[in-house]
LONU-630836 format. One record per residue: residue number from 0; residue in three letters; x, z, y of N, C-alpha, C in turn. Coordinates in nm, 3 decimals. Each point is the difference from the previous one (the first is absolute). Layout:
LONU-630836
roke;minu;n_x;n_z;n_y;ca_x;ca_z;ca_y;c_x;c_z;c_y
NUM;ALA;X;Z;Y;X;Z;Y;X;Z;Y
...
//
This chain:
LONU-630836
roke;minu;n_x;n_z;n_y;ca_x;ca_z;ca_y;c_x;c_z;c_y
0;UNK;-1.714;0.597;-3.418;-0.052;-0.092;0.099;0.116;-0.073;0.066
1;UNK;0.001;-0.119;-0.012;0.085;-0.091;0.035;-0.023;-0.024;0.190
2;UNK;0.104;0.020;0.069;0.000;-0.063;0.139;0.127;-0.048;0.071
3;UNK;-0.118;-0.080;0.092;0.124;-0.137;0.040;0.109;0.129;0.049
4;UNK;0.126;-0.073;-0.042;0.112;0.045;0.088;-0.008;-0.015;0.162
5;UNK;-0.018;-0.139;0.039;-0.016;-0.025;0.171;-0.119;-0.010;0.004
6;UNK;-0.095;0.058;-0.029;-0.164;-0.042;0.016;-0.018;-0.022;0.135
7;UNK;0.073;0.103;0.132;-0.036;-0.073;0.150;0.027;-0.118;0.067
8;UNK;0.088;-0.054;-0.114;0.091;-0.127;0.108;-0.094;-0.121;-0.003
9;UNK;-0.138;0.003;-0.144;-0.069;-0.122;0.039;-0.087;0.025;0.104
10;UNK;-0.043;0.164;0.051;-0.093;0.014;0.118;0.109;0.002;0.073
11;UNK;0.112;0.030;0.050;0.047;-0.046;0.082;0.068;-0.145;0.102
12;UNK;-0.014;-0.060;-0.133;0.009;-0.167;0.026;-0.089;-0.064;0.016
13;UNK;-0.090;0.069;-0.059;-0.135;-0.099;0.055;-0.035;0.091;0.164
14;UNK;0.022;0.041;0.016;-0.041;0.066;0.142;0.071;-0.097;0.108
15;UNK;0.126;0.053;-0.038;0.102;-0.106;0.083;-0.028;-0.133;-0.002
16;UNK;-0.011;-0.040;-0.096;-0.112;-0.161;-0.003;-0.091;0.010;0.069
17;UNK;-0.080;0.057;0.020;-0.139;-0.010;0.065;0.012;0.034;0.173
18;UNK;0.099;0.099;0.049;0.044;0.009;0.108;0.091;-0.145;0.024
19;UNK;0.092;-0.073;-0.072;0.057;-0.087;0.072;-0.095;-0.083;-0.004
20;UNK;-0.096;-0.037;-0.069;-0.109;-0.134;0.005;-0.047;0.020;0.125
21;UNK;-0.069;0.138;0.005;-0.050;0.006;0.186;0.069;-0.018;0.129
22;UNK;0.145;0.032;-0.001;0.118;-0.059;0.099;0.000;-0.160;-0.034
23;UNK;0.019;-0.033;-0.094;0.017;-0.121;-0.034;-0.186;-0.096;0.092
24;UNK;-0.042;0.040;-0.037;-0.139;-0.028;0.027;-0.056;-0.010;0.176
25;UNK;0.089;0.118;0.018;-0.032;0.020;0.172;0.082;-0.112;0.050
26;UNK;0.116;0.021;-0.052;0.111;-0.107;0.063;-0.032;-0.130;0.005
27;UNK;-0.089;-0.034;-0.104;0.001;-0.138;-0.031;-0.148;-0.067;0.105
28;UNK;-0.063;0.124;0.040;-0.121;0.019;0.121;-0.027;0.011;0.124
29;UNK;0.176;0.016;0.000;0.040;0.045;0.151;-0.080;0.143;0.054
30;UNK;-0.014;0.115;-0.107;-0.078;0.090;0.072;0.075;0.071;0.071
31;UNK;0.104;0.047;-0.035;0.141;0.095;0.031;0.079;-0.096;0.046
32;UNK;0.105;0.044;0.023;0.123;-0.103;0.086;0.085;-0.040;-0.061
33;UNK;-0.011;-0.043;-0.145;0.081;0.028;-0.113;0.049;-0.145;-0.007
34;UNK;0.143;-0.060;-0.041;0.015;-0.113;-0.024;0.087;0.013;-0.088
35;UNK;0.077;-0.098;-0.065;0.110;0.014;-0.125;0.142;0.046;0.073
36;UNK;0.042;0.025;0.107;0.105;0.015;0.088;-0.010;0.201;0.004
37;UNK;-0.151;0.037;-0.016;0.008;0.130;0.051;-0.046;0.039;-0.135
38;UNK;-0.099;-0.005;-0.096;-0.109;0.040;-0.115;0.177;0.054;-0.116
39;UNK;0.087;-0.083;0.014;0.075;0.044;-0.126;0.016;0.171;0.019
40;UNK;-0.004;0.086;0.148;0.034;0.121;-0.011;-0.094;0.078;-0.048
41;UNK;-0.111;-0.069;-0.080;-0.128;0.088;-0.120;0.072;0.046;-0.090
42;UNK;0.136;-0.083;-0.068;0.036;0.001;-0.149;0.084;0.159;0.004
43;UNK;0.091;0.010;0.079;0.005;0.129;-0.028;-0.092;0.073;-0.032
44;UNK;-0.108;0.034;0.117;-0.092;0.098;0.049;-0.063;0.031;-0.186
45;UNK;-0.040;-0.173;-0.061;-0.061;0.009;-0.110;0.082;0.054;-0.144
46;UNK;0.152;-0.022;0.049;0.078;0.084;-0.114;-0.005;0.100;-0.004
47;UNK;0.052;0.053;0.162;0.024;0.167;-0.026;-0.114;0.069;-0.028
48;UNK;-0.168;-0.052;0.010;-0.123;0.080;-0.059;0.023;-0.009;-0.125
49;UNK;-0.008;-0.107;-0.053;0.042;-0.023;-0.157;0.072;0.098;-0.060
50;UNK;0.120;0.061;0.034;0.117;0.063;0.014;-0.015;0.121;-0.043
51;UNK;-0.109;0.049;0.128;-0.081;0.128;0.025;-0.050;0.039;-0.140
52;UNK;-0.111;-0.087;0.014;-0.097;0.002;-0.082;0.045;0.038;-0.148
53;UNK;0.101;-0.101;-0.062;0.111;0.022;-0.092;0.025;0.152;-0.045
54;UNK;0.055;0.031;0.153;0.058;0.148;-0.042;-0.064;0.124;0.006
55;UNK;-0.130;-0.025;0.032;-0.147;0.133;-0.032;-0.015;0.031;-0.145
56;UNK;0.022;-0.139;-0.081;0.011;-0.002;-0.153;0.152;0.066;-0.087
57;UNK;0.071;0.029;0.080;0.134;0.021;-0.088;0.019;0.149;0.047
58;UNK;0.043;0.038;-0.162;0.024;0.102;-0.041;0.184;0.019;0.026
59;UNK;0.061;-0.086;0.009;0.140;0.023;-0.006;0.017;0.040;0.170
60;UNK;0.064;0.116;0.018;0.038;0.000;0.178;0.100;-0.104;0.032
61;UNK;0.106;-0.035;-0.074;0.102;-0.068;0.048;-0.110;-0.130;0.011
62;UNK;-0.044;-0.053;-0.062;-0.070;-0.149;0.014;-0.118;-0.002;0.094
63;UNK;-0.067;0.076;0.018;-0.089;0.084;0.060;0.079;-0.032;0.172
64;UNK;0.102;0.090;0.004;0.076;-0.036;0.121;0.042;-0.112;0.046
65;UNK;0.021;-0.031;-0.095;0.053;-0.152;0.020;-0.117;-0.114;0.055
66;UNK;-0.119;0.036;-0.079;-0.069;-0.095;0.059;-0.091;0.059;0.078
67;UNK;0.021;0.083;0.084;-0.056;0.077;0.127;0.114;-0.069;0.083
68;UNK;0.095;0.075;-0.013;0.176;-0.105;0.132;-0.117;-0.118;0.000
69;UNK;0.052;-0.096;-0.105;0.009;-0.132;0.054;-0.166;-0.048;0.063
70;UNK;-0.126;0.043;-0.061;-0.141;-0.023;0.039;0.042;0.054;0.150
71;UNK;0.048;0.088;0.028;0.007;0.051;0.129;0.080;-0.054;0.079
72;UNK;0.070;-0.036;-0.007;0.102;-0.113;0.067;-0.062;-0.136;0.009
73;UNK;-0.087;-0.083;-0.124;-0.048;-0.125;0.019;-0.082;0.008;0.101
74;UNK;-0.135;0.100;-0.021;-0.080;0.036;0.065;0.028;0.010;0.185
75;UNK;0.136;0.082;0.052;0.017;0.050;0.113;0.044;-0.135;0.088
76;UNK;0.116;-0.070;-0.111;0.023;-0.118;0.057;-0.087;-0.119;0.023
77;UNK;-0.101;0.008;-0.086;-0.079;-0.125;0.055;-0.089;0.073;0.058
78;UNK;-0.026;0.080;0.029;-0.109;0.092;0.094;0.082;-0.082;0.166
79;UNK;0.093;0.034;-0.028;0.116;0.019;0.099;-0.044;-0.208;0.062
80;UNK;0.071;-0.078;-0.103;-0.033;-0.140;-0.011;-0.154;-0.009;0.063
81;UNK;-0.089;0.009;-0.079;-0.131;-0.022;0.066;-0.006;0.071;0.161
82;UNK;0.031;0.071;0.058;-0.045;0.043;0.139;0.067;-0.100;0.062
83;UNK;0.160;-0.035;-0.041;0.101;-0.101;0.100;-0.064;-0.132;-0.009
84;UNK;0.012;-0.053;-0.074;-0.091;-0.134;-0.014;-0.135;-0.028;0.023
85;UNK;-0.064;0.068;-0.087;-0.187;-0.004;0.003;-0.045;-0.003;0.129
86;UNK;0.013;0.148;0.007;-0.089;0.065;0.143;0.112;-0.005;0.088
87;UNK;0.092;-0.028;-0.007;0.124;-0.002;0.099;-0.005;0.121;0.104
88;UNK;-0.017;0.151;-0.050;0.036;0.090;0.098;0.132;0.036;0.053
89;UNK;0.059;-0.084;-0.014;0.180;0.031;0.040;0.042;-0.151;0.011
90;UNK;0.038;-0.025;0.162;0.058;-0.091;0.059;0.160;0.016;-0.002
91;UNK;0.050;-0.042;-0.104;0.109;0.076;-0.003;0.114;-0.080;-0.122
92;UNK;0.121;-0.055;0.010;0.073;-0.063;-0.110;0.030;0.081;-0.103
93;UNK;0.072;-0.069;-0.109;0.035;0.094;-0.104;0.102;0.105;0.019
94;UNK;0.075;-0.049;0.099;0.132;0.055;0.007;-0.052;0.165;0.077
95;UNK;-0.107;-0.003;0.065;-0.047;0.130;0.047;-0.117;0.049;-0.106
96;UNK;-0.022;-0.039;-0.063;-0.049;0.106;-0.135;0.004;0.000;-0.144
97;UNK;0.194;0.025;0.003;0.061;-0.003;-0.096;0.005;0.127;-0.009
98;UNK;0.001;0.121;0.070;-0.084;0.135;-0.027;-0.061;0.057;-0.090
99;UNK;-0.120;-0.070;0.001;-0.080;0.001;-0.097;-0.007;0.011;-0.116
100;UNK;0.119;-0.096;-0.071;0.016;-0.005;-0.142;0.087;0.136;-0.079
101;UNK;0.073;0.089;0.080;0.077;0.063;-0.068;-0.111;0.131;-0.019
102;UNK;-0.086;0.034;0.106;-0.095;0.073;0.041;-0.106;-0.014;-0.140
103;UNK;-0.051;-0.102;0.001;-0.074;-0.095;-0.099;0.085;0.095;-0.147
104;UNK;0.141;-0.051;-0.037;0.020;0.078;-0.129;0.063;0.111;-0.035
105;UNK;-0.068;0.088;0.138;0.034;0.121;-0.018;-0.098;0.084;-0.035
106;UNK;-0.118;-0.044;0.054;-0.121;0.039;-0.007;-0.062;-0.043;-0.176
107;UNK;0.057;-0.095;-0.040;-0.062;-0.043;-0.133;0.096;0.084;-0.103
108;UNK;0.141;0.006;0.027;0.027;0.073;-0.067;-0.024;0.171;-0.016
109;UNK;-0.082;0.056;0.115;-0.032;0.104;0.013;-0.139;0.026;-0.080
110;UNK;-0.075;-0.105;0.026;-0.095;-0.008;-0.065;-0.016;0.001;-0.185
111;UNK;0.163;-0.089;-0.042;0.022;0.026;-0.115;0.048;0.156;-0.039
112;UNK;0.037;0.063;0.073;0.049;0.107;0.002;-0.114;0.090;-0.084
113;UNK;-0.076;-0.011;0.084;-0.118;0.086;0.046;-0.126;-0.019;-0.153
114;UNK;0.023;-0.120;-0.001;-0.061;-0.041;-0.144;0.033;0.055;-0.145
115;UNK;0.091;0.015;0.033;0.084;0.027;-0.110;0.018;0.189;-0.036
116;UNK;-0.055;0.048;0.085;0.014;0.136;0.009;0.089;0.074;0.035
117;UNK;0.067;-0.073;0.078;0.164;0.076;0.090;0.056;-0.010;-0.070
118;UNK;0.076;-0.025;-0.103;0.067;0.011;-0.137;0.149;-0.046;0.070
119;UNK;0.000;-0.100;0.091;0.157;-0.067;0.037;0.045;-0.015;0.134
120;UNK;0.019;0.134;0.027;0.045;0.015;0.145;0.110;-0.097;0.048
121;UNK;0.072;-0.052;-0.066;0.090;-0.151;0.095;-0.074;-0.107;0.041
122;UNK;-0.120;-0.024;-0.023;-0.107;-0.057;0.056;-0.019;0.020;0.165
123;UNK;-0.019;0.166;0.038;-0.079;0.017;0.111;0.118;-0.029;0.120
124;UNK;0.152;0.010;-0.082;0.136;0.060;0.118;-0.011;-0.222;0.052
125;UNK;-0.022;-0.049;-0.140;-0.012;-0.142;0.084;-0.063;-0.038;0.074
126;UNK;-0.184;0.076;-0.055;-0.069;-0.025;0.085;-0.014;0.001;0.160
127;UNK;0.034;0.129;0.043;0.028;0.056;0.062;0.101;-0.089;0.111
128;UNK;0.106;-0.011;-0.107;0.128;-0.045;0.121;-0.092;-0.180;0.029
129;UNK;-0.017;-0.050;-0.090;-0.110;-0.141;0.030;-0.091;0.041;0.097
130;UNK;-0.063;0.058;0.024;-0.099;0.025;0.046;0.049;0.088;0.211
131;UNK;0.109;0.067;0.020;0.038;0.026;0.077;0.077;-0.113;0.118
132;UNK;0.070;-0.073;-0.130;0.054;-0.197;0.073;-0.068;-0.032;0.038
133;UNK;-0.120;-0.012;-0.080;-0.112;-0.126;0.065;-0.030;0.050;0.103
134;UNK;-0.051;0.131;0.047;-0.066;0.091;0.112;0.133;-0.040;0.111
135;UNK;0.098;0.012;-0.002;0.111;0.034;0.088;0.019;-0.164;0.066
136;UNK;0.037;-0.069;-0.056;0.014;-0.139;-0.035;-0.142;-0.101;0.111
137;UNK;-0.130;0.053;-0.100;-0.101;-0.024;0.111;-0.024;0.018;0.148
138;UNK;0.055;0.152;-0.013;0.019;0.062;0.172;0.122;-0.057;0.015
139;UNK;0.111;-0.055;0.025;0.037;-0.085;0.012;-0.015;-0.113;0.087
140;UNK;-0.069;-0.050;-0.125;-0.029;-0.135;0.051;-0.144;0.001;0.097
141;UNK;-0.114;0.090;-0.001;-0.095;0.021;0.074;0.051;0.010;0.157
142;UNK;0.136;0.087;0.008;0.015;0.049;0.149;0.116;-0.061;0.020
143;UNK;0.072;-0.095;-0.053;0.039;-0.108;0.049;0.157;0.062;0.014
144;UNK;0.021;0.087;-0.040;0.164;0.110;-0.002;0.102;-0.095;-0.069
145;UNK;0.094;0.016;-0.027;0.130;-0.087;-0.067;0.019;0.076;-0.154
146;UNK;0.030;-0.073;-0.058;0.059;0.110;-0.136;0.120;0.015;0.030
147;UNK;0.112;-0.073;0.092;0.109;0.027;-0.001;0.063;0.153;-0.063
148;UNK;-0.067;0.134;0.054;0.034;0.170;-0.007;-0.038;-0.017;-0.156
149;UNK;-0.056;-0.023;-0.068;-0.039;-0.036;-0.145;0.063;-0.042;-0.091
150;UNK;0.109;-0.108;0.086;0.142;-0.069;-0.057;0.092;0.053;-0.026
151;UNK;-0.013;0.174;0.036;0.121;0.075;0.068;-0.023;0.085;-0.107
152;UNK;-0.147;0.049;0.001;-0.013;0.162;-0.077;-0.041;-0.030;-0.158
153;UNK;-0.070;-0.094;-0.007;-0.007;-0.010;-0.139;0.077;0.058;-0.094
154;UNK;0.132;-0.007;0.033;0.054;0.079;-0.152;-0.039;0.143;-0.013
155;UNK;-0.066;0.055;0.128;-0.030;0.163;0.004;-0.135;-0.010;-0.097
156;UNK;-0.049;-0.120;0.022;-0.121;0.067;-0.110;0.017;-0.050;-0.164
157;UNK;0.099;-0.070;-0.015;0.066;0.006;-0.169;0.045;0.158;-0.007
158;UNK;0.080;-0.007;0.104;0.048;0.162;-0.063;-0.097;0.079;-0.019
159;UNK;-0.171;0.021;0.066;-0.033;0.099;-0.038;-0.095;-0.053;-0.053
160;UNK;-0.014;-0.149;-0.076;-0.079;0.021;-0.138;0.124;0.049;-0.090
161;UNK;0.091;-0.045;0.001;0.106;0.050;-0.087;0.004;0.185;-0.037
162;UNK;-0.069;0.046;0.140;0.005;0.162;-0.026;-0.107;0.017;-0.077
163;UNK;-0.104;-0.079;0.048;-0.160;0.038;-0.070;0.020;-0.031;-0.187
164;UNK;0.091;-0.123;-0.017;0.002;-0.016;-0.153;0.080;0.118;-0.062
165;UNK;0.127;0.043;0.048;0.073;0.121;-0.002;-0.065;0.124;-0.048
166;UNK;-0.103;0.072;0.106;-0.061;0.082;-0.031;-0.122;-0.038;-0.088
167;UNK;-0.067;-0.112;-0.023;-0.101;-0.008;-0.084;0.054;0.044;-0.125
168;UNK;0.098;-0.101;0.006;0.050;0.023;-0.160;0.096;0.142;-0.043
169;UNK;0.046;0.102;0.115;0.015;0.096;-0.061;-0.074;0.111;-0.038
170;UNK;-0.191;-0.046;0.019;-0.084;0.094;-0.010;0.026;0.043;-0.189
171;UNK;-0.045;0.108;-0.024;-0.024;0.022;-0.148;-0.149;-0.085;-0.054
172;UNK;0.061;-0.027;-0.087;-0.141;-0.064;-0.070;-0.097;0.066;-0.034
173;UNK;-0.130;-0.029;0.055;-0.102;0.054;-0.051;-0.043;0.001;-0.179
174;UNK;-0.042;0.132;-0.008;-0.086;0.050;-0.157;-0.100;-0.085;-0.025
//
C-alpha cells in the first residue's frame, strides 16, 4: 500500500488557507480591528501551526525537534505580535519588550527539547540560561532599576555556565 510521504501538509495548507481567508475577510469588513499595519502579525501565528502540525507527523526526533523549536517560536512570537498591535494590551515601546524575545527562544527550544524525547541536554542549559535573561532583564525593566551592577557581574555568570559545561561534559556516558 502506497502512502503519501507528506499526506498532512495538503490538510494543513488548506486549513491555513481557510483560517487566513476568514482574517482576511473580517479585515476587509471591519469586524475586528484589523488593518494591513497590524494583520501581518497572523503570518507567524500561521507558520508556527503549520510547523506544529508538520512535526505530529515525523518520525525523526532531530527534525521532529526542529520543527517543534521553530513552530514554537513562530507561534509565541506572533502570539506575542498580535496582543502588541491587534488588541494592544501593552502600552509600551520596543525597547521595553525586548525581554520577551530571548524568553520566547528559550521556551521553544525547550519545547524542542521535550519533543524530541530528552535526547540533547545542551538544549535545556541554553534554554534555561535564555529563559532566566529574559525574566531578569524584564524585572529590570518593569521596576525601572539600572543594569549598570549587570555591567559589572556578568562575567560571574560565563564563569558558571563555563562550570555547568565543565561538569556536564565530565559526566560518564550513558548505556
Amino acid at each position: 500500500m502506497y502512502i503519501k510521504k507528506y499526506a498532512g501538509s495538503g490538510l494543513a495548507g488548506g486549513l491555513g488557507l481557510i483560517a487566513l481567508g476568514f482574517v482576511f475577510f473580517t479585515a476587509t469588513q471591519h469586524v475586528l480591528n484589523f488593518d494591513w499595519d497590524n494583520i501581518w502579525s497572523l503570518f507567524p501565528v500561521v507558520g508556527g501551526v503549520g510547523l506544529l502540525v508538520k512535526a505530529t507527523g515525523e518520525v525523526n526526533y532531530f527534525r521532529r525537534a526542529t520543527n517543534v523549536a521553530g513552530g514554537t517560536l513562530l507561534l509565541l512570537l506572533g502570539a506575542f505580535f498580535v496582543a502588541v498591535s491587534t488588541l494592544q494590551l501593552l502600552d509600551s515601546s520596543d525597547s521595553d519588550l525586548w525581554p520577551v524575545y530571548p524568553v520566547a527562544v528559550g521556551i521553544a527550544l525547550l519545547a524542542g527539547y521535550l519533543s524530541a524525547g530528552r535526547r540533547s541536554d545542551r538544549y535545556v542549559l541554553l534554554s534555561c540560561v535564555l529563559c532566566i535573561t529574559g525574566v531578569v532583564f524584564a524585572g529590570l525593566t518593569v521596576t525601572g532599576a539600572s543594569y549598570a551592577p549587570l555591567g559589572e557581574l556578568w562575567p560571574i555568570a560565563v564563569v558558571a555556565a563555563g562550570a555547568l559545561i565543565v561538569v556536564h561534559s565530565a559526566r560518564p556516558a550513558a548505556d
